[in-house]
N, C-alpha and C positions, 0 to 999 in steps of 0.2 A: 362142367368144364373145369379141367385144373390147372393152375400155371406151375411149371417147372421152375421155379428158382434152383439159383448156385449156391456156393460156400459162401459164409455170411461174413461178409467186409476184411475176408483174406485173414479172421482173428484165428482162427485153425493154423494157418501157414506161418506168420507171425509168431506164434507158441513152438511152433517145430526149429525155429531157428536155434544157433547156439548163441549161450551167454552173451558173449562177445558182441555179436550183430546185434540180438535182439534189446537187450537194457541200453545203448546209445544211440538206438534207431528211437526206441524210446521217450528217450528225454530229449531228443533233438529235435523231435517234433513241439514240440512244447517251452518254450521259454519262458520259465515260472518268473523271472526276477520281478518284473511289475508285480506279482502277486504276493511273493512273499517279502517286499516292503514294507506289504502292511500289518504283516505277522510279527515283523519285528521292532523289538521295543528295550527302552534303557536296559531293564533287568532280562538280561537271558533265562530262559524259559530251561525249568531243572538247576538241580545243585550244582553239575559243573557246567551246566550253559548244554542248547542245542542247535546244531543248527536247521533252520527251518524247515530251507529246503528241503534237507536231505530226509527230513522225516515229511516233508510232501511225496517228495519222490518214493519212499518207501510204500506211503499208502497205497500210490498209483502203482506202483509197479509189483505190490502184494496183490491188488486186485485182479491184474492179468495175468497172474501165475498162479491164481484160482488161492490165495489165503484171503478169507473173510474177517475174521479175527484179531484180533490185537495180542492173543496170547498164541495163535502161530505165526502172525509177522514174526513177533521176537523171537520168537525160535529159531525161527527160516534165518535170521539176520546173526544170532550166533552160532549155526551150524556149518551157514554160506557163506564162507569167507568172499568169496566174487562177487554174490549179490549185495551183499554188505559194503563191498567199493563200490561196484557203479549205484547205489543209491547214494552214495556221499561219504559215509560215514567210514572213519580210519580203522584199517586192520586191526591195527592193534589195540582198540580203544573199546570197551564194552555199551552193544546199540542200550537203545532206550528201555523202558522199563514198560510193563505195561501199561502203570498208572500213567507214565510221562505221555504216551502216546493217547491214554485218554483224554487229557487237561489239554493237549495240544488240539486233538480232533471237537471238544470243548469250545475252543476257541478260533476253529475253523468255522463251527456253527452261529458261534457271534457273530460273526461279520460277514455272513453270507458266501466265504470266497468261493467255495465250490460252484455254487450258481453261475457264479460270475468267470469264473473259469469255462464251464461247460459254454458258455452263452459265446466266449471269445473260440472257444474252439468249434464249433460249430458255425461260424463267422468265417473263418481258415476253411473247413472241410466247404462250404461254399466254393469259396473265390479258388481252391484246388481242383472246382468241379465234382467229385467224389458226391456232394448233393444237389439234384436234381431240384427241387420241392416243386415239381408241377402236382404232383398225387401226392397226399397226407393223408396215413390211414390213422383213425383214432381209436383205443382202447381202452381197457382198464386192468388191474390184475389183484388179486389178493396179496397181503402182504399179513405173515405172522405175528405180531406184538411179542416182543422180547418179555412184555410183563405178565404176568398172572393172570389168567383170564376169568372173570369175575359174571353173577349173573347179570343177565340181561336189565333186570331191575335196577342193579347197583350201578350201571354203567354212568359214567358224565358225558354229556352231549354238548359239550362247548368246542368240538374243533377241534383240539389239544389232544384229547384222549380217548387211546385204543378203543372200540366199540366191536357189537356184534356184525356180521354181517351175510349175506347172502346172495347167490346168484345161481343161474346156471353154466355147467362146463359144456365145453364143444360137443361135448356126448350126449347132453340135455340132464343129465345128471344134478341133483340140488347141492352144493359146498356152501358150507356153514364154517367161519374163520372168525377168531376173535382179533379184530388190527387196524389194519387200515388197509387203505386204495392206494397202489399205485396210477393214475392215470399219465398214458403216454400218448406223444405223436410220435410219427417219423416217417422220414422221408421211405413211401413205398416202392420208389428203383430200388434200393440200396439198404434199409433197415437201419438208416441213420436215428439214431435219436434228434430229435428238433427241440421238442419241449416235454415239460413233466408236472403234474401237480400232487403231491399228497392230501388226502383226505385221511377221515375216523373210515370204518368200513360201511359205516349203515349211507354214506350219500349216494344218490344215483348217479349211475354215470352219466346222464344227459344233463347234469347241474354242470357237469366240470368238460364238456364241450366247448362252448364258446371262451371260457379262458384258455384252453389251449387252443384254439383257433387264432386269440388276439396274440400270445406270444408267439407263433410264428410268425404272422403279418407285422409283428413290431422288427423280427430279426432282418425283414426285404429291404432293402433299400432303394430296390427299379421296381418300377411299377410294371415292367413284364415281368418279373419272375415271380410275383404272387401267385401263391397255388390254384391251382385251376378246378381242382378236384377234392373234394373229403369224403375217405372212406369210413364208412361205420356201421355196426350193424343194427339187427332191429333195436337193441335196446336208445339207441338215439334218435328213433323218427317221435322227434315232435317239431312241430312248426318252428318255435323260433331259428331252430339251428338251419334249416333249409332256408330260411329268411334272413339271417346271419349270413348266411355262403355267397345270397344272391349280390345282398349289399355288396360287398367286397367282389363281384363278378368271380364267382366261382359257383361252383354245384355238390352239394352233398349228395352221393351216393350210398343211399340209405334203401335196406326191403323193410318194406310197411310191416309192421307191426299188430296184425292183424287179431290179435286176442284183446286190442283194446281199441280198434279201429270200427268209429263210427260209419254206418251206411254213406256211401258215398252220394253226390247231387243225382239226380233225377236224370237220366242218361248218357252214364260214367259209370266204368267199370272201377271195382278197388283199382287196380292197376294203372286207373287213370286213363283209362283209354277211350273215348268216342262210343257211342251207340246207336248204328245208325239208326232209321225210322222203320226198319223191319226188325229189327230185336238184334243185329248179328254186330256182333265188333268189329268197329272198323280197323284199316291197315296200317301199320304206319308207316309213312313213307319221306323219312328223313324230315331235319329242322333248318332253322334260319338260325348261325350259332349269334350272328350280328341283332336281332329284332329279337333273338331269344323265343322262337316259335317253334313250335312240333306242327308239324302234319300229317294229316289222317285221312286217305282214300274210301273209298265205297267198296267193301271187299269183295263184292260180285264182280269190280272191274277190275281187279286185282287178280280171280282167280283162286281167292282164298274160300269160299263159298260158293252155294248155286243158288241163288235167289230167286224163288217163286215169280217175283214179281221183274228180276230183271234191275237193268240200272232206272229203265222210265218211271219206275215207282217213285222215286226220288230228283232224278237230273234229267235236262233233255240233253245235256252235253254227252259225248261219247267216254271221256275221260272217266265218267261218273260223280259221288258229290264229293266234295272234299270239307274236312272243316279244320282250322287252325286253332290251337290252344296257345296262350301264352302263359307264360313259366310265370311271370310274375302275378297272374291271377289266383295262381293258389299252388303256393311254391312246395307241396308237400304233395299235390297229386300228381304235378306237370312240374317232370324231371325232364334234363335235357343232360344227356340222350333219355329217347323215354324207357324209365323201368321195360324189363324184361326185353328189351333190345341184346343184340351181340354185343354191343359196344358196352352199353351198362355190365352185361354180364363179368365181361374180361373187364371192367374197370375195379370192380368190386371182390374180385377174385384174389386182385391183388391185396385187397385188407388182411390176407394172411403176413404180408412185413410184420405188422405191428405183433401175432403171435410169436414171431420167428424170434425176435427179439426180448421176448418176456422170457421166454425158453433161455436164449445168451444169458441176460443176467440171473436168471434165478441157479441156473445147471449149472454156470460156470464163472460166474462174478459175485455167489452171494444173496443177492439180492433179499431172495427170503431168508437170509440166514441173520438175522439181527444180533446182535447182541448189547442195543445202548435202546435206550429208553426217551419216549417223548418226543411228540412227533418232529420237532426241530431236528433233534439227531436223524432221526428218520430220514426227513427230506435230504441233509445233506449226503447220509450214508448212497440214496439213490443218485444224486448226482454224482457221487464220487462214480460208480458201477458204470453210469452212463459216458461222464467223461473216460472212463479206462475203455468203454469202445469207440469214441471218439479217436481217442489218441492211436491205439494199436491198426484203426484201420490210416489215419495218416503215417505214423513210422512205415505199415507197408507200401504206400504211395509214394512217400520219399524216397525208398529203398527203390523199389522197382524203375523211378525216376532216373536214379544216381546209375542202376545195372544199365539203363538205356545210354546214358548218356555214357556211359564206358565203352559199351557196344560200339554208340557211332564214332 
């Protein structure tokens, strides 16, 4: 089964616009001023002073217009005279320097603001509706180390620094990267970024699960809107994280993992499914979403089997036997809905958001394209990427808001 998704958060249609429209569609989505208050300080930043903003606004709006770089911002910013006004900075006055823009992006990373930016934008793409967060797909990506890549022996494993790393690609293929993790959530309607953690490369992805699970559940503030659903693949079935979803009344949808999956209890399928007392699998026939229960028919009464023996073997009833599992007895075998149902299938289908999205920033935000060192920069450099599809898919929500309301 495959799901058709669209154009991913309108950032394609947004890019086709002109100048004009697109850089103050732009910034109007975004009201940096609380943020760069905190950037500014007695002694202005550079020889003749900068201002903040406008080299906020630079980075963000280099990001959407695909410059990764700090030595082709400056380019872009002395070649383009237009992009050079609407980012802030006067005609006539020569942009930044590349060092300036380092010491600046420096001291973005001190203070966390990118975080904190993406965290308020994301807050906005909510209360805009633009994110759903009933389905959170979870993932991980590789990310290249701007430094030298050193043997495997030599490497430091404090957290901090680039390491080896390995996985398999959607092809089943082995990639070998010296760097670190991106791990990501996002909203699976819409390919919203929600949350993000960096790692060295060597941690598993199923360590860095449950912290982005708790940053999203910190960003809800109604207790209906908590996500319902977590998508991920095999490399995340272990118990706690199904145990994690339940707490929170949600359900990880997760395929078993099966090269390291122990024999299952004494009549149970891996699947998790019933065995009735002739050896045949039973049916399933829908759950109780409230008691949190799956039920399971006699598949002879079902029609899914012919059974030697009939349903009297088991039930005098006509119905045949039935047995109910509940989710919280063993949150890893007994999913709701149960594994390999329709409903599972098309829920898990959607974990392709979270590719969709690795693809945006790496193709066309950078992402893998590093060029600063340690993982601090790191982490902020991926917030930056992520708020820039934050922002470009609100500029086109606003925009198309503003065309409506002309309309009527």
């Amino acid at each position: 089964m495959y799901i058709l998704q669209g154009s991913l958060f309108s950032f394609e249609e947004l890019m086709d616009l002109e100048p004009k429209q697109k850089y103050p569609a732009l910034f109007a989505a975004l009201d940096l001023t609380p943020f760069v208050k905190e950037l500014r300080k007695s002694s202005p930043l550079g020889r003749k002073g900068r201002d903040t903003e406008s080299m906020l606004r630079a980075l963000l709006a280099g990001l959407c217009e695909e410059i990764p770089t700090f030595t082709k911002l400056v380019s872009r910013l002395k070649s383009d005279l237009r992009f050079r006004y609407y980012c802030g900075f006067g005609i006539d006055e020569e942009p930044p320097s590349v060092s300036t823009f380092s010491r600046f992006f420096q001291r973005l990373t001190n203070q966390r603001l990118p975080e904190r930016i993406f965290r308020y934008l994301v807050d906005v793409c909510r209360r805009e509706g633009l994110i759903v967060g009933e389905k959170v797909a979870i993932d991980s990506s590789e990310i290249d180390a701007y430094e030298k890549a050193v043997p495997k022996s030599k490497t430091i494993q404090d957290g901090q620094h680039p390491t080896w790393g390995s996985k398999l690609d959607s092809h089943g293929n082995q990639v070998t990267w010296f760097g670190y993790k991106l791990h990501l959530a996002v909203d699976a309607d819409t390919g919203l970024p929600l949350a993000l953690e960096v790692t060295p490369a060597h941690v598993h992805d199923s360590q860095m699960a449950i912290p982005l699970m708790r940053q999203v559940l910190e960003q809800v503030k109604e207790a209906w809107a908590k996500p319902k659903y977590y998508l991920m693949d095999a490399g995340y079935d272990i118990q706690d994280i199904y145990r994690f979803a339940l707490e929170h009344q949600a359900q990880a949808i997760i395929p078993l993992n099966l090269r390291r999956a122990k024999e299952p209890p004494e009549g149970i399928t891996f699947q998790g499914t019933p065995i009735c007392s002739a050896g045949f699998s039973m049916t399933y026939w829908g759950s109780d979403t409230r008691t949190k229960t799956l039920k399971f028919r006699c598949p002879h009464a079902t029609g899914h089997v012919d059974c030697p023996f009939g349903m009297s073997w088991c039930s005098s009833s006509n119905y045949g036997m039935v047995v109910k599992k509940c989710v919280s007895e063993d949150p890893r075998r007994f999913v709701l809905p149960h594994r390999g149902s329709r409903l599972w299938q098309q829920l898990y289908h959607q974990r392709t958001a979270v590719e969709r999205t690795f693809s945006l920033l790496k193709e066309r935000l950078g992402a893998n394209d590093l060029t600063v060192r340690g993982i601090k920069k790191v982490v902020t450099a991926q917030y930056l990427s992520c708020t820039a599809i934050l922002l470009s898919r609100l500029a086109a929500h606003f925009l198309n808001k503003a065309e409506k309301g002309q309309a009527a």
